[in-house]
C-alpha positions as CSV (number, residue, x, y, z in Angstrom):
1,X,13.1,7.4,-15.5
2,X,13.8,4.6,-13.4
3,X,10.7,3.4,-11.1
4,X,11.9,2.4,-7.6
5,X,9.9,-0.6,-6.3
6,X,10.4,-0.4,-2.4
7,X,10.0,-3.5,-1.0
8,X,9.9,-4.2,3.5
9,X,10.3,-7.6,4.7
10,X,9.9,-10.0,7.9
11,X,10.2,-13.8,8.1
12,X,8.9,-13.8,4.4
13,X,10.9,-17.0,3.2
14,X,7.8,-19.0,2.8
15,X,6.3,-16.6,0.0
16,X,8.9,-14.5,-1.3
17,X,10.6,-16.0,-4.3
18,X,7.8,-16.1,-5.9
19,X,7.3,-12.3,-5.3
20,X,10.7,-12.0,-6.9
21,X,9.8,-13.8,-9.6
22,X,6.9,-11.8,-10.7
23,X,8.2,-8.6,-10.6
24,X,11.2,-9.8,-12.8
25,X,8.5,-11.3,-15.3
26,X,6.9,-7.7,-15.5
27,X,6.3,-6.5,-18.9
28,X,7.7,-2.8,-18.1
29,X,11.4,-3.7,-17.4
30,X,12.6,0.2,-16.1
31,X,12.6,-0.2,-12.5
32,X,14.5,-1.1,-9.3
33,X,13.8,-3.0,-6.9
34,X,15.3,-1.9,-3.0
35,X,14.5,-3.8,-0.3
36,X,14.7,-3.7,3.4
37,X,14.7,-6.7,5.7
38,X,13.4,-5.8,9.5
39,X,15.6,-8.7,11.1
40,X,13.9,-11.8,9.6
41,X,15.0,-14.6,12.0
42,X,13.9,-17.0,9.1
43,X,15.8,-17.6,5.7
44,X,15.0,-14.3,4.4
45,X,17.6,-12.4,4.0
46,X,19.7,-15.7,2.3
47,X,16.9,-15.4,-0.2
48,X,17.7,-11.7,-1.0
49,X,21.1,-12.2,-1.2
50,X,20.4,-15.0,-3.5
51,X,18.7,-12.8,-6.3
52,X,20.7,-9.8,-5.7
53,X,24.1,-11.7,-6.6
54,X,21.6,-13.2,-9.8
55,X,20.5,-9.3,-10.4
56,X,22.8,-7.3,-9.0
57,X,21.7,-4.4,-11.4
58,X,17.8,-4.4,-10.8
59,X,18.1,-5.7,-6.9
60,X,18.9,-3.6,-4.0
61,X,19.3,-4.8,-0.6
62,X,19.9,-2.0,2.0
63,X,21.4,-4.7,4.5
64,X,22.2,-2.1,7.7
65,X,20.4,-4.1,10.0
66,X,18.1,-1.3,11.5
67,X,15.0,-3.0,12.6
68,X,11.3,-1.1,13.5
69,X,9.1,-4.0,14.4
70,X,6.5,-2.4,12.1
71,X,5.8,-2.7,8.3
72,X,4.8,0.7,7.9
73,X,7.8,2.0,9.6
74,X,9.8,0.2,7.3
75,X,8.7,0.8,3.9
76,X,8.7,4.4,5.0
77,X,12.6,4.4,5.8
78,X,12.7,3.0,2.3
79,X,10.6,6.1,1.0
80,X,13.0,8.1,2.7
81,X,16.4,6.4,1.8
82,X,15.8,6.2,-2.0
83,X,15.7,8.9,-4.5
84,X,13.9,8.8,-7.5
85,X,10.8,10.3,-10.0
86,X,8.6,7.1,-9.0
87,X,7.5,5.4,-6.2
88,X,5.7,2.1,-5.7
89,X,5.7,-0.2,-2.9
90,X,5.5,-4.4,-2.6
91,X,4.4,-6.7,0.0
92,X,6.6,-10.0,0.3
93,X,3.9,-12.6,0.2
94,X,2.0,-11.3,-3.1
95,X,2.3,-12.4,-6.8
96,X,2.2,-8.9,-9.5
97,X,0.8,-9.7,-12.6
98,X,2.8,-9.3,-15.2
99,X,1.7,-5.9,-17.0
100,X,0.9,-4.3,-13.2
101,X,4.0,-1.7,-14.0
102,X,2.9,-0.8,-17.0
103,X,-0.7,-0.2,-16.3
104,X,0.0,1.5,-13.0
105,X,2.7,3.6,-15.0
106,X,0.4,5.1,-17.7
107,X,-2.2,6.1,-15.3
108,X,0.6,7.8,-13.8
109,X,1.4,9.8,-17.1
110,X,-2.5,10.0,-17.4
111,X,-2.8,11.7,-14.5
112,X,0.5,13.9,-15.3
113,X,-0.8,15.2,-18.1
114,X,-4.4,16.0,-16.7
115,X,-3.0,18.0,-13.7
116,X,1.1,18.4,-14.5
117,X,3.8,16.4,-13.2
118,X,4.8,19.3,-10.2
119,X,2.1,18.4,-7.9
120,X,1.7,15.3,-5.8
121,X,0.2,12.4,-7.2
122,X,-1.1,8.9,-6.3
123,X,-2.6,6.1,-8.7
124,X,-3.7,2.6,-6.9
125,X,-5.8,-0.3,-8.1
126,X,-7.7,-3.2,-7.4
127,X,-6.7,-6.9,-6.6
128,X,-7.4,-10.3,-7.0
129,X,-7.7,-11.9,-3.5
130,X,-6.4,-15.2,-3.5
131,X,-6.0,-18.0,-0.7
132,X,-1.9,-19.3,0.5
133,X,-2.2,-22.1,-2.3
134,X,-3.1,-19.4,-5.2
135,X,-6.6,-20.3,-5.2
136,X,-9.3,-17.3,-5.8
137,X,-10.9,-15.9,-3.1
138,X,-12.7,-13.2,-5.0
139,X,-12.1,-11.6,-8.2
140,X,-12.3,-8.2,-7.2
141,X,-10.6,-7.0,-3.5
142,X,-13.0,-4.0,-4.1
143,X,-16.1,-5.8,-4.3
144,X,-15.4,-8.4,-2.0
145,X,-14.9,-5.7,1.0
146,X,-17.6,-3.2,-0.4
147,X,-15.1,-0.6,-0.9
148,X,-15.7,2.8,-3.2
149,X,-12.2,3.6,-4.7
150,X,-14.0,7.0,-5.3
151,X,-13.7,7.7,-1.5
152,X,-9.7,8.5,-2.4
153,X,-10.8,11.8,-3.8
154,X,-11.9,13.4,-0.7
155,X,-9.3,13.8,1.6
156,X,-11.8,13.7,5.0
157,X,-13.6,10.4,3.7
158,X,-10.1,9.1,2.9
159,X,-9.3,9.5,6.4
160,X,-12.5,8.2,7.7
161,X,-12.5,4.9,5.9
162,X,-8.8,3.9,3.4
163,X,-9.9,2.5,0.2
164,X,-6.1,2.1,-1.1
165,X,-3.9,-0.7,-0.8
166,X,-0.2,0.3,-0.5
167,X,1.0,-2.9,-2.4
168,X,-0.9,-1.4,-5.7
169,X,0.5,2.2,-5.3
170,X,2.5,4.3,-7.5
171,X,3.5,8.0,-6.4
172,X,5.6,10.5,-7.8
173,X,8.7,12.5,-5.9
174,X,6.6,15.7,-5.2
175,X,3.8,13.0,-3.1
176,X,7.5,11.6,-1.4
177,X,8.4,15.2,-0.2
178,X,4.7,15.9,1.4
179,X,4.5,12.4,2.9
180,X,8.0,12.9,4.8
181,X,8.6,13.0,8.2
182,X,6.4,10.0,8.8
183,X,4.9,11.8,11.7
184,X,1.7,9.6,12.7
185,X,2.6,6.2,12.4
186,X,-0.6,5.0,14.3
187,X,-1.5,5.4,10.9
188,X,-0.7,2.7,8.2
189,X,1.6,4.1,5.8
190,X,-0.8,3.5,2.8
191,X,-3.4,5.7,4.7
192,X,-0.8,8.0,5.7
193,X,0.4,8.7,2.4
194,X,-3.0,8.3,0.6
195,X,-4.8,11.1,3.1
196,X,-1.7,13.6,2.2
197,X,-1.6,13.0,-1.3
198,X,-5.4,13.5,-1.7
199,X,-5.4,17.0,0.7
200,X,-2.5,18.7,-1.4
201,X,-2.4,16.8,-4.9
202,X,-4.7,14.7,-7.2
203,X,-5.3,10.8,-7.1
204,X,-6.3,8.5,-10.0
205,X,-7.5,5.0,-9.8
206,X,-7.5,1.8,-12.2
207,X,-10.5,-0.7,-12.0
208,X,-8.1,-3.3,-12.0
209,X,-6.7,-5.9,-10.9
210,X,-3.2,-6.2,-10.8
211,X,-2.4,-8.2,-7.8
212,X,-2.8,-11.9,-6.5
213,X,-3.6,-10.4,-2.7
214,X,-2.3,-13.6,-1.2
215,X,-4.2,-14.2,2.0
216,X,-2.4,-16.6,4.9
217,X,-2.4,-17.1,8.7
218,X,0.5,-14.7,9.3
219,X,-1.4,-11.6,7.4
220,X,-0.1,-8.3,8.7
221,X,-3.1,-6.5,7.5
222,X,-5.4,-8.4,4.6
223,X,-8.4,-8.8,3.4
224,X,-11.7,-9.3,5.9
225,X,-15.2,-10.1,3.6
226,X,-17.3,-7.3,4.5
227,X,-20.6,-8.3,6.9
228,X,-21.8,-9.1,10.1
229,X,-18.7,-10.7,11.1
230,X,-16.6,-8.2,9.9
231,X,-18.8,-5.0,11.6
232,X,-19.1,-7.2,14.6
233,X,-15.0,-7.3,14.7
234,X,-15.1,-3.9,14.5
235,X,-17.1,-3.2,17.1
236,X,-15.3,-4.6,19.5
237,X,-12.6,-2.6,19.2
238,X,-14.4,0.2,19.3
239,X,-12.6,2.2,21.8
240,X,-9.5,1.7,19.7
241,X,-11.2,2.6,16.7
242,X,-12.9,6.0,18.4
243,X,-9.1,7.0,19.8
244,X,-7.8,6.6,16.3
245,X,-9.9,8.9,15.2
246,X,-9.5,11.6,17.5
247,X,-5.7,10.8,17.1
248,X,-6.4,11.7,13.6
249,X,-8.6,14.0,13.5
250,X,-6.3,16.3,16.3
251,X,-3.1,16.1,13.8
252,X,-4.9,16.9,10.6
253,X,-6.7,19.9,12.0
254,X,-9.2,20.9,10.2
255,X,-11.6,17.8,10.9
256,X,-13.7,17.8,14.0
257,X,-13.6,13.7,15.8
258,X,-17.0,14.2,15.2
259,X,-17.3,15.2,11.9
260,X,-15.0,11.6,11.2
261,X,-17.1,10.0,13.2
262,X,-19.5,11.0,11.0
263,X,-18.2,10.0,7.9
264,X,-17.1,7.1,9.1
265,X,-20.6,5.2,9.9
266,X,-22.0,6.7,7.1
267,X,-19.5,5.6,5.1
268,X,-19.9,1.8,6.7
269,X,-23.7,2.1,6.2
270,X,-23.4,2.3,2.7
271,X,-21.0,-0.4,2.2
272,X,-23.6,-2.4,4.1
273,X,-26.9,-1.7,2.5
């Protein structure tokens, strides 16, 4: 069973090679990679080309030129375009350590055979956060932002605060199916997927870490050192934050804004003390 690595890029020339390179280097060598370029006005897509013609056999390169503007967007058109039994998804500026497949994949069988293969299932893990010259930030993504990976297994905390990072995700094709339409993409596609997967199926975790978490200036989302600083950002966005959670809270239903609300400062107060 072949693992389909999806893989969404913009203007990633600076970093991407040596993403390439490490998930060629992987010690689990049953997998595809298919990647998506959102109109990269930088070398790219030159780069892709590069390694497909090198691999054409592992390498993918859906090259139709539809752009979104958004990262989520596009690694969610790759969710939807490729078929497959597994699922796992790659940022273009991150180095995988070399037995990240094969870890991720046996908690994946773990998990299988704890709750069978027919329901919807998600296992993520922790990182190693490291600075644009490869130098450690922290050891442990988890620690360094106070997170609880335990969170994952209720679906209404999940929502409330995401503890899982999409570039350490591996689902199978019954999580695909529930995740599809991408209906609320004011959510991230990590939290999207993470918050459906944990409401209808089951979700494992691996303490860790199986990613250098490259942090640099041009960060899409990364990694903020949970204090002061970082609740003080927070809070002034605020009004963003509340209408995000009454955004969510009115599609999934069954939670009150309030009762998010809720769970999301208590959530943040533990984290802090």
């Amino acid at each position: 069973m072949n693992i389909n690595i999806l893989l969404a890029t913009y203007n990633g020339e600076e970093f991407l090679e040596q993403q390439l390179e490490s998930i060629l280097s992987q010690t689990h060598t049953n997998w595809k990679l298919y990647i998506h370029d959102d109109n990269s006005t930088d070398n790219t897509d030159k780069t892709i080309k590069t390694y497909v013609k090198k691999f054409p056999n592992k390498i993918i390169f859906l090259d139709d030129k539809v752009s979104f503007g958004n990262p989520s967007k596009n690694f969610m058109y790759l969710l939807e375009k490729i078929d497959g039994e597994y699922f796992m998804f790659c940022d273009q500026d991150d180095i995988w350590l070399p037995n990240k497949i094969e870890l991720i994949f046996n908690k994946m069988k773990q998990l299988e055979k704890t709750h069978s293969s027919h329901i919807p299932l998600l296992t993520f893990t922790d990182l190693k956060v490291i600075n644009a010259n490869l130098e450690v930030i922290n050891n442990s993504f988890w620690r360094y932002q106070k997170l609880n990976p335990c969170i994952s297994k209720n679906w209404k905390k999940l929502l409330a605060q995401n503890v899982i990072t999409g570039c350490t995700i591996m689902i199978n094709k019954k999580a695909k199916e529930i995740c599809l339409p991408y209906e609320l993409d004011t959510m991230v596609y990590d939290h999207w997927i993470g918050v459906n997967v944990s409401k209808y199926g089951q979700i494992g975790y691996l303490n860790h870490q199986t990613i250098l978490y490259r942090q640099h200036e041009h960060n899409t989302e990364g990694a903020k050192k949970f204090g002061l600083y970082y609740i003080f950002y927070k809070l002034k966005h605020i009004k963003k934050i509340i209408s995000f959670q009454y955004t969510v809270s009115k599609y999934f239903k069954i939670i009150s804004t309030i009762e998010l609300v809720y769970y999301k400062f208590t959530l943040n107060l533990i984290r802090f003390l």
